[in-house]
MARZAVEX-201197 format. One line per 2 residues: number of its first residue (from 1); their letters; for each residue x, y, z of C-alpha. Coordinates in steps of 0.2 Angstrom, whole numbers. Each point is the difference from the previous one (the first is absolute). Layout:
N
NUM = A = X:Y:Z  ...
***
This chain:
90
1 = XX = 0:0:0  7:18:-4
3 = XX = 0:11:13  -12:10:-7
5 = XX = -12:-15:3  6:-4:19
7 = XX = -4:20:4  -17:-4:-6
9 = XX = -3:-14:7  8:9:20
11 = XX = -13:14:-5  -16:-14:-2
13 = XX = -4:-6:18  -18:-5:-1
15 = XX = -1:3:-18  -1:-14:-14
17 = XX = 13:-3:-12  4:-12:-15
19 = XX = 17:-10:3  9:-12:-9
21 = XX = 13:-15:10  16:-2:-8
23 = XX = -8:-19:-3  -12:10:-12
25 = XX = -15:-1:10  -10:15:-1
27 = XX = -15:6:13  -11:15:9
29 = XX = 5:3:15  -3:12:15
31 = XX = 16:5:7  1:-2:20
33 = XX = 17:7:2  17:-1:-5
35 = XX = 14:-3:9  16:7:-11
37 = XX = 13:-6:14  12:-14:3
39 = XX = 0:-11:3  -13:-8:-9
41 = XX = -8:16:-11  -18:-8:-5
43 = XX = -17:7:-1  -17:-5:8
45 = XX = -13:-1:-9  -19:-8:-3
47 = XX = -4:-7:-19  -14:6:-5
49 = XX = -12:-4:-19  -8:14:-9
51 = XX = -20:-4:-4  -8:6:-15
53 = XX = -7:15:6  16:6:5
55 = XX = 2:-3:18  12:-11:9
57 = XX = -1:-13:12  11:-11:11
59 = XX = 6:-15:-10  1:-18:10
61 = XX = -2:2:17  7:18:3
63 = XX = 13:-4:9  15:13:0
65 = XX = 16:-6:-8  19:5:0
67 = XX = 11:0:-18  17:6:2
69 = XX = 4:16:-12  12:-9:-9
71 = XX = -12:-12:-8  -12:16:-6
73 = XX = 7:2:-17  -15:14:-7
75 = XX = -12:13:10  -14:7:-8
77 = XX = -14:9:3  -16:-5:-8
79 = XX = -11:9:-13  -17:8:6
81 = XX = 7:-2:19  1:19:8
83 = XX = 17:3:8  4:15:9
85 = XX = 12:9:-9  9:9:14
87 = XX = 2:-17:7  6:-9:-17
89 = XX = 11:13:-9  7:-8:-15
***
């Protein structure tokens, strides 16, 4: 991930973002918090699914999970989603 991406995603607490594992595997997911310290820099986060009218919902059994940053190859936020710009300057 750039580091333009892991500013976004510091900036995103309780917001939603699309992310992409260095395994390929992409999903939604609400952004908990991150933790950008060693020794194990990760983020927490719950997966969530987008429904058909647009609104997300917890995916599984909305439990929280941990991914280390390093496995986070690509952030991005997610067409029609409203972000706050002072919160997510790019």
């Amino acid at each position: 991930m750039t580091a333009q991406e892991l500013e976004i995603l510091k900036a995103s607490e309780d917001r939603i973002l699309a992310l992409e594992l260095v395994s390929g595997e992409q999903f939604f997911a609400e952004i908990v918090m991150v933790v950008d310290e060693p020794p194990t820099p990760d983020v927490f986060l719950l997966r969530v699914l987008r429904e058909p009218d647009g609104a997300f919902v917890e995916a599984g059994d909305g439990a929280k999970e941990s991914i280390l940053l390093a496995d986070i190859a690509r952030v991005a936020r997610i067409p029609g989603v409203e972000y706050f710009q002072a919160d997510l300057s790019d």
